[in-house]
VEXMI-848046 format. One record per residue (C-alpha): residue in one letter; x, y, z. Coordinates in steps of 0.05 Angstrom, whole numbers, plus 5000, padded with zeros to 4 digits. Layout:
<recs>
AXYZ
...
</recs>
This chain:
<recs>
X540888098068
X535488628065
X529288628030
X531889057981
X538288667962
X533388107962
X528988557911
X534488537859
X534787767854
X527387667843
X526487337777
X520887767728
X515587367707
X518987167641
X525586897691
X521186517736
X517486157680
X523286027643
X526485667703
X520185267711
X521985037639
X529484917662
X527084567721
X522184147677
X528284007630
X531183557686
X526382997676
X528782917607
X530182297585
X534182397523
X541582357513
X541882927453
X537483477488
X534183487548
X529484047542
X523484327584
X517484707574
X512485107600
X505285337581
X502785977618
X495686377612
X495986977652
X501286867699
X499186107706
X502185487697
X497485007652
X502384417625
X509284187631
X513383767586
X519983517577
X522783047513
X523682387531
X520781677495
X514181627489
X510381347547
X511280517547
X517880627513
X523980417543
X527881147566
X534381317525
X537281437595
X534980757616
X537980337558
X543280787543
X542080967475
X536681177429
X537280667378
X542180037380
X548180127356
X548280947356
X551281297423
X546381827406
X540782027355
X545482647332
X549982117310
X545181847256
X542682247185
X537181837173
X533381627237
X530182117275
X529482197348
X525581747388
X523482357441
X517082707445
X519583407443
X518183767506
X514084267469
X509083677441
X509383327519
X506583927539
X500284027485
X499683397503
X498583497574
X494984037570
X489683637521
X489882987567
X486883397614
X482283747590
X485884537591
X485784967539
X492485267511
X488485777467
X491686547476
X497386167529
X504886257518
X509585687518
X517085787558
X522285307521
X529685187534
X531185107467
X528685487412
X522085027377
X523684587307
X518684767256
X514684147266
X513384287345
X512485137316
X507184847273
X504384447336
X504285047377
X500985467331
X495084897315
X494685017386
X492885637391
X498685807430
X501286577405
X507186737444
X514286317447
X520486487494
X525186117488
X532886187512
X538185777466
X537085857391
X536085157345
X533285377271
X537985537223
X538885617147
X531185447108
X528585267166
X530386087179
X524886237132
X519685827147
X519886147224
X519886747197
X514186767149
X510186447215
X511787147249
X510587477190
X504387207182
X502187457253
X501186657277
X506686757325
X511487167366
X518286927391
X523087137441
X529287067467
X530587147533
X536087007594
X535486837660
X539987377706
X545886957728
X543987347794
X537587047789
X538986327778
X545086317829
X538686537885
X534086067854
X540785497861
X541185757931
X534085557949
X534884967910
X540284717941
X536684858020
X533184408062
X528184988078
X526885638048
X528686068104
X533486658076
X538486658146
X539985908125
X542986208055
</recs>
């Protein structure tokens, strides 16, 4: 493979942060989403974060549930989830140690609930991608009058399946030599 077809399967900067956040979504601990994020300041990784019980808290994964007798918190109406959302894991690593998320972007698998929007604006944090979508309905409106508001910016983007299938490749090596592909 030349350096050119090698070109082609370079992730942008918005693919390569964006599988830092799906990379990040693999230490989930939660059963209903396991979600990753990512906070960047000019090209530069600050925090990471992915939902999971908070720390002391017996894992969902461990115990194999979120609550006793529910197979999963999307099964209940009236208990919410026991995860730190991956968005709020990474404010608060970010603030544990001492880094400023003021003017950074945040890179989420899934689309932020309006309670970790309103986190990530408090922030300081102006710019959201994000790649699945999760609002819907009301919650619609409140996202919207956020943007309109000019405290935030969202957008959708997608990883090249090019991309990810060279980023798998690597993955999946013992060494990152390309003639071992």
């Amino acid at each position: 493979m030349g350096d050119l077809e090698r070109e082609i399967y370079r992730p942008t900067w918005d693919e390569y942060f964006m599988l830092l956040a799906k990379l990040a979504s693999t230490r989930s601990t939660c059963l209903a989403f396991p979600v990753g994020a990512v906070i960047v300041k000019d090209r530069q990784v600050l925090a990471t974060g992915y939902n999971g019980a908070p720390p002391g808290s017996v894992h969902c994964t461990t115990q194999g549930y979120c609550y006793e007798g529910l197979s999963s918190c999307i099964n209940s109406s009236s208990l919410p989830s026991r995860s730190v959302h991956a968005e709020a894991n990474a404010i608060a690593q970010a603030a544990r140690h001492g880094i400023s998320t003021q003017g950074a972007s945040i890179y989420v698998t899934l689309e932020p609930c309006i309670a970790c929007l309103k986190l990530i604006i408090s922030a300081g944090i102006k710019e959201v991608y994000y790649e699945t979508d999760f609002n819907a309905g009301e919650k619609l409106i409140v996202r919207d009058a956020f943007i309109a508001d000019g405290l935030i910016t969202l957008k959708k983007i997608k990883v090249r399946e090019e991309v990810a299938r060279n980023a798998c490749r690597f993955l999946l090596n013992p060494v990152s030599l390309p003639n071992f592909c």
